[in-house]
C-alpha positions as CSV (number, residue, x, y, z in Angstrom):
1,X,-11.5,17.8,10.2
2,X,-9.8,15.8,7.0
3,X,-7.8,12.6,7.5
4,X,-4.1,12.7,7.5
5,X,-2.8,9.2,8.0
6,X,-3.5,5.8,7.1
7,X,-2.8,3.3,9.5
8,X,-1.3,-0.1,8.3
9,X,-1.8,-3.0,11.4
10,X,0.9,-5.3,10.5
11,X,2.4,-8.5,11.8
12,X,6.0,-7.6,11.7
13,X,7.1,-4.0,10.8
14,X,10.4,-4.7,9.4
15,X,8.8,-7.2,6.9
16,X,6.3,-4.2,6.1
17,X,8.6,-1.8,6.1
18,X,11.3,-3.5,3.8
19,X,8.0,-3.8,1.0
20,X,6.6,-0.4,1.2
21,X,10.4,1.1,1.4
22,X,10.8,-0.7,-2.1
23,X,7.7,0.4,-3.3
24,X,7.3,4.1,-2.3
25,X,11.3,4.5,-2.9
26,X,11.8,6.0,0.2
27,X,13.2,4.7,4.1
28,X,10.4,4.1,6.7
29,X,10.9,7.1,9.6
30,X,11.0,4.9,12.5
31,X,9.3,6.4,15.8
32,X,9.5,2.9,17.9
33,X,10.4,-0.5,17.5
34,X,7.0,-1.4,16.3
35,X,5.7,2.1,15.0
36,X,7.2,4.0,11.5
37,X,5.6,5.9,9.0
38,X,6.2,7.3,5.8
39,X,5.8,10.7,4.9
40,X,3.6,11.0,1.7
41,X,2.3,14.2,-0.6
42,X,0.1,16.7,0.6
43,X,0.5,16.0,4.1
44,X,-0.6,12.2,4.4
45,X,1.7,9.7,6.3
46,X,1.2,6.0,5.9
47,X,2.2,4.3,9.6
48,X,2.9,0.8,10.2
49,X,2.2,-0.8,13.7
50,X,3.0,-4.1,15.0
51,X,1.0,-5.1,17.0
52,X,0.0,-8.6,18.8
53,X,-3.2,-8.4,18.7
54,X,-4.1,-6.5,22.2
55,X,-7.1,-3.9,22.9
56,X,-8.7,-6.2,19.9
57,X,-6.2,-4.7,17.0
58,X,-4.4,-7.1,14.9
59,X,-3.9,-7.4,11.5
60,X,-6.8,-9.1,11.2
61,X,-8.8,-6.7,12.5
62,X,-10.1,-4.9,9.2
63,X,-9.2,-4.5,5.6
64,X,-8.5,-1.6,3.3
65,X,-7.2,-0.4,0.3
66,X,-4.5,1.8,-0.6
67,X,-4.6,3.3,-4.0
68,X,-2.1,4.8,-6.6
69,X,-3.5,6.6,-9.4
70,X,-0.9,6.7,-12.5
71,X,-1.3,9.0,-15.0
72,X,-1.7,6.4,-18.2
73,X,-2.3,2.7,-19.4
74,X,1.5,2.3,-19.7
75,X,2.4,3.4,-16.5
76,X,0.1,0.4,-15.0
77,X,1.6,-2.1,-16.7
78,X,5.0,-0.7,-16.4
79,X,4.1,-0.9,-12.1
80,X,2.5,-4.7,-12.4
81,X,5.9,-5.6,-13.8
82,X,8.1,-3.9,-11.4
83,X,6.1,-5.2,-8.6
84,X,5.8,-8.7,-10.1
85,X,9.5,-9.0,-9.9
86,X,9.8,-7.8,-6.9
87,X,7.3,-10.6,-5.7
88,X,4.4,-8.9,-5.3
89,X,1.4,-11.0,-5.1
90,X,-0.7,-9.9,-7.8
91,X,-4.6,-10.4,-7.3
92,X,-5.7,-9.1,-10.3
93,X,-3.8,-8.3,-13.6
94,X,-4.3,-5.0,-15.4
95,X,-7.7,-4.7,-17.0
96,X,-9.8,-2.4,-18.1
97,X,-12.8,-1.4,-15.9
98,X,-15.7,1.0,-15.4
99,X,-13.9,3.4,-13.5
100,X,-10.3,2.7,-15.5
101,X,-7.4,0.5,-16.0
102,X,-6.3,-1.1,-13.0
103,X,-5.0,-4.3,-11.0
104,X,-4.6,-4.9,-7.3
105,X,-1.8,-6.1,-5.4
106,X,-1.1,-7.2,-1.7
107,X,0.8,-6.6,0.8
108,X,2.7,-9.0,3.0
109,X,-0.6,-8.7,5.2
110,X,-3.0,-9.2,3.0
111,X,-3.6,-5.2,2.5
112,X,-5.0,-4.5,-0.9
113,X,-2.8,-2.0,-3.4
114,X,-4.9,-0.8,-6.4
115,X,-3.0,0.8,-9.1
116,X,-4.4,2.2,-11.8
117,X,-5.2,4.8,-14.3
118,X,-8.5,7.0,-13.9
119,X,-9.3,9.1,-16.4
120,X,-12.0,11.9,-15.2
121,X,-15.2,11.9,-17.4
């Protein structure tokens, strides 16, 4: 069995929804008034549910981190500046680190986005 989804536990879907729809450049698939997803490659959705906080899930209740790899150094800056104008809360600027070139974002919930470039080898 392989994982298929990632589930986002947000505060208000429609907030949510308005950021990824910019990001991903695609409309949220809405299934409810507090449930949507996103279809993504190779199978994967990304949902979004708002919830209040009952049966213990909130947005609160754990972190994660989504990732986009890019396929160069260029294409990583070229995202922090998109997303920068867009208002994006950047944590972390592009850099250079063991694993690559990357910089983390967040979501309007606090949800880390890591973008970067990871060369293999």
């Amino acid at each position: 069995m392989q994982p298929n989804q990632i589930v986002r536990y947000v505060a208000d879907k429609a907030r949510s929804g308005s950021f990824y729809e910019g990001i991903l450049g695609q409309a949220i698939v809405d299934m409810s008034p507090n449930f949507g997803v996103f279809p993504l490659d190779g199978g994967w959705t990304l949902a979004l549910l708002q919830t209040d906080g009952g049966a213990g899930i909130s947005p609160e209740s754990g972190s994660s981190e989504l990732v986009f790899s890019l396929d160069s150094k260029d294409q990583v800056d070229a995202t922090a500046r998109e997303w920068k104008g867009r208002g994006v809360t950047l944590v972390s600027e592009p850099a250079e680190v063991p694993f690559g070139y990357t910089f983390v974002a967040q979501d309007p919930d606090g949800f880390l986005l890591r973008v970067g470039y990871f060369p293999q080898g």
